[in-house]
C-alpha positions in Angstrom: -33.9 -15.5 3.4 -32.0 -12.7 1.7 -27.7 -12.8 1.4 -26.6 -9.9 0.1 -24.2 -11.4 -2.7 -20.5 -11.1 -1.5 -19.8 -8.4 -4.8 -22.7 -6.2 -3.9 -20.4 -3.3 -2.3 -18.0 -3.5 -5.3 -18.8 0.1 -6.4 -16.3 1.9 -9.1 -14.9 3.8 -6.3 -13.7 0.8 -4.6 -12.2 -1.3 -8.1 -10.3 2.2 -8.5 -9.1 1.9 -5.2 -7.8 -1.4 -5.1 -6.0 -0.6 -7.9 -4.2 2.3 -6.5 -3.4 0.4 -4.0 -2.0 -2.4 -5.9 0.4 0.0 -7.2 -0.9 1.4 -10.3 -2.4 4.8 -10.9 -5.7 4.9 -12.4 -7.2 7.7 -14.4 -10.9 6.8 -13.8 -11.5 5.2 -16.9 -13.7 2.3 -15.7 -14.7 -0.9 -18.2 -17.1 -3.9 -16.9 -15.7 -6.9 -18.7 -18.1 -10.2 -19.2 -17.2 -12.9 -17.1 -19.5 -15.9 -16.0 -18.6 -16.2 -11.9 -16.2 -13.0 -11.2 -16.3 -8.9 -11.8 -13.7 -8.2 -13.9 -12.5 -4.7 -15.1 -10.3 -3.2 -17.2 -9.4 -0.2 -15.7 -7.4 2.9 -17.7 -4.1 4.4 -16.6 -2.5 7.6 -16.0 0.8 6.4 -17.6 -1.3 5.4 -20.4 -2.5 1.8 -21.4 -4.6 -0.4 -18.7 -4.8 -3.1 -15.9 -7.5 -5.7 -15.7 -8.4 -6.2 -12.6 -10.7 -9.2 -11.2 -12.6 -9.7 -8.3 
């Protein structure tokens, strides 16, 4: 039996989205960060800095 694992669709497109929708303006700068059970991100900025955004 294969399940596609729940993440599978979680494409950069759609971790830049989220964040725009959260309320935050992303520049496209795009960073996988290591975590054990969750996709984490930290994701640049147009007013400078960044968000980390997990998943």
């Amino acid at each position: 039996m294969s399940r596609e694992a729940p993440y599978a669709g979680l494409d950069p497109e759609r971790v830049l989205d989220a964040v725009d929708t959260a309320g935050h303006a992303p520049d496209g700068r795009l960073l996988a960060l290591p975590s054990y059970e969750n996709r984490v991100y930290q994701v640049g900025l147009d007013a400078g800095g960044f968000v980390v955004a997990k998943f």
